[in-house]
N, C-alpha and C positions, 0 to 999 in steps of 0.2 A: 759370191755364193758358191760354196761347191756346186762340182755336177756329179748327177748319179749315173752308177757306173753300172751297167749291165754285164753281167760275170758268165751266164749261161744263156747264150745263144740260141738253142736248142736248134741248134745249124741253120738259123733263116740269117741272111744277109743283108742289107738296105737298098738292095737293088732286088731282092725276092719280095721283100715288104711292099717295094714300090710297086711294083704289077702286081701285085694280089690286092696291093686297095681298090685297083681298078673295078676288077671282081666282083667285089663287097656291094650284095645291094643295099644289107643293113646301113643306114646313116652312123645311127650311133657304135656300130661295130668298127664300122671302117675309121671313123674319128681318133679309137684305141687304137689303133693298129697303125694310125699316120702318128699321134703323141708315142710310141712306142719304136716308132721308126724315128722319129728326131732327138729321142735318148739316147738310141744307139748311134746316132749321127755324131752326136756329141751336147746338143744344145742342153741345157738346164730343164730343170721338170716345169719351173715358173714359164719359162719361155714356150716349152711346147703347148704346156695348158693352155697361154694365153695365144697360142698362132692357131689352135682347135678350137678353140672359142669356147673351153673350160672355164669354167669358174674356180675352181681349185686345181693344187697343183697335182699331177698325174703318176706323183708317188703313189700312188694306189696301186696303180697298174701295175707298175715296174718294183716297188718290193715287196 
């Protein structure tokens, strides 16, 4: 399966993502923002959704 590829950053990095979910008291916000951190990681949308506990894949968020 392809992976999706994140082209614009908007200059946050996976180690900014990672202390700011700390942050997060929203559940369901911080959940976007861990699937949006393991795209830019590299994992697939299938794989993050399913390490979030999504039910669909998290191409939502990311295109």
């Amino acid at each position: 399966m392809k992976k999706s590829l994140i082209t614009n950053t908007h200059g946050f990095t996976s180690e900014a993502l990672r202390k700011g979910e700390r942050a997060i008291s929203d559940a369901f916000f911080r959940q976007r923002v861990t699937a949006v951190r393991l795209i830019l990681e590299g994992f697939s949308t299938v794989k993050a959704a399913r390490s979030t506990g999504h039910l669909s894949p998290v191409c939502i968020y990311v295109c």
